[in-house]
C-alpha positions in Angstrom: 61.2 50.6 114.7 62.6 51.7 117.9 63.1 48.7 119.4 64.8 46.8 116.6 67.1 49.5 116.2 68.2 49.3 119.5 68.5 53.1 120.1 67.7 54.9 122.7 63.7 55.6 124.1 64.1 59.2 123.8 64.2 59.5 120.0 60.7 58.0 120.0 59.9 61.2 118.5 62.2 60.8 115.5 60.6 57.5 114.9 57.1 58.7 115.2 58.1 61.3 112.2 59.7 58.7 109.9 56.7 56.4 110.7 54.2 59.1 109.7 56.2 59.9 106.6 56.4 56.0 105.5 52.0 56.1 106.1 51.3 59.1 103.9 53.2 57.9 101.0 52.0 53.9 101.1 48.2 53.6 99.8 45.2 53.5 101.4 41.7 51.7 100.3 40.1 55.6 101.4 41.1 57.3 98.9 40.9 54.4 96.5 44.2 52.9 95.9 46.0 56.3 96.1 48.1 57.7 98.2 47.5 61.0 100.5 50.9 62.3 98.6 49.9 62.0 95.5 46.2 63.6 96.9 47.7 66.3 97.9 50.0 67.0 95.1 49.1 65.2 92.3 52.2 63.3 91.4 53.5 59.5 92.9 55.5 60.4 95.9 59.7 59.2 95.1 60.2 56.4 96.9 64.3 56.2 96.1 65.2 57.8 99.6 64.2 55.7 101.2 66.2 53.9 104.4 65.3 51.6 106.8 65.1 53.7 109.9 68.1 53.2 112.4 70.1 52.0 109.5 74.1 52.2 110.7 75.9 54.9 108.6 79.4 56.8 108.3 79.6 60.2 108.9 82.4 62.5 107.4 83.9 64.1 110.5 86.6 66.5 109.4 88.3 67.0 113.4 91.2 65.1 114.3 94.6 64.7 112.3 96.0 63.4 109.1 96.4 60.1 110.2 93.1 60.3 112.5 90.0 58.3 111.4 87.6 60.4 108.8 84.6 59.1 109.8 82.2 58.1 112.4 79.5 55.4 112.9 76.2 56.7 113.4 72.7 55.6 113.0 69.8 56.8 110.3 66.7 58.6 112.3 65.2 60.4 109.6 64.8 63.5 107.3 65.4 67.3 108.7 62.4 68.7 106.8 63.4 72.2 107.0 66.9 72.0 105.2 66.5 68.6 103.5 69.2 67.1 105.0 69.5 63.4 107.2 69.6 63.5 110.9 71.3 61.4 112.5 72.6 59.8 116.1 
């Protein structure tokens, strides 16, 4: 993932997270075609928010003036798990 994305080597970390959170909501032949989300909770994990990680994406940046851009380009790295809101670079 990090090197298709092209970002930088430092945010191996954020790719590591997104990585683990793809692996415990896809099946696994363990715990006989379930997944450890739905193990662990007992429902199907939602699979709707899901992104390709590193995807390009605008940002709403509120600096500037009137006539001033009001976004910026930015790249998807994952989920902040503490406030459920997207992180990106």
């Amino acid at each position: 993932m990090l090197h298709d994305s092209q970002l930088p080597q430092f945010l191996w970390g954020e790719a590591l997270n997104y990585a683990v959170y793809v692996n415990n909501r896809t099946w696994t032949q363990s715990l006989k075609d379930s997944t450890p989300f739905k193990t662990l909770t007992g429902s199907k994990p939602d699979l709707s928010n899901m992104h390709p990680w590193g995807a390009k994406v605008w940002v709403h940046d509120t600096g500037g003036t009137k006539l001033d851009g009001r976004a910026k380009l930015g790249q998807w790295v994952g989920f902040d798990e503490e406030s459920a809101a997207h992180r990106v670079y």
